[in-house]
N, C-alpha and C positions, 0 to 999 in steps of 0.2 A: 504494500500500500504506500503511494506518496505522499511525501511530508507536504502538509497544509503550509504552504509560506505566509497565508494570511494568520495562522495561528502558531505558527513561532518564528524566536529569534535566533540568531545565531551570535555569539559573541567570540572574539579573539581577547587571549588574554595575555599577557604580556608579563615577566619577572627576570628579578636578575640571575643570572645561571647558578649558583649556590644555592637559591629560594628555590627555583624549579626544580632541581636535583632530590634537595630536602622532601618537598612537598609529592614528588615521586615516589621517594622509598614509602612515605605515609600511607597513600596510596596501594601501592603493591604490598603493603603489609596489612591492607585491609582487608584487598581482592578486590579493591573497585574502580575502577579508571579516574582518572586525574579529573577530568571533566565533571564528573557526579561528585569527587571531593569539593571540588570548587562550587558547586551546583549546591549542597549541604552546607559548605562554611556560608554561603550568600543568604540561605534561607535561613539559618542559624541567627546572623548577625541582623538583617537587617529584615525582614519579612516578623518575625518573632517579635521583634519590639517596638513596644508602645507607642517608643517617638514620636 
């Protein structure tokens, strides 16, 4: 089935190569792609609060 572009984004994200690396191993010691880390720290941080 094809991804609806009206119903999502795509984002590039951007770090400095020691952050990337880091955030890798997290990842791989999860079992979940780097994407969905990122995709959970965003909903974590900023969806979740009040603000």
């Amino acid at each position: 089935m094809p991804i609806d572009p009206t119903k999502t984004v795509q984002i590039r994200i951007t770090a400095p190569k020691p952050v990337a690396e880091r955030l890798k191993e997290v990842a791989q010691a999860r079992g979940i792609p780097l994407s969905q880390l990122f995709l959970q720290a965003a909903i974590d941080r900023y969806l979740d609060d009040p603000e």
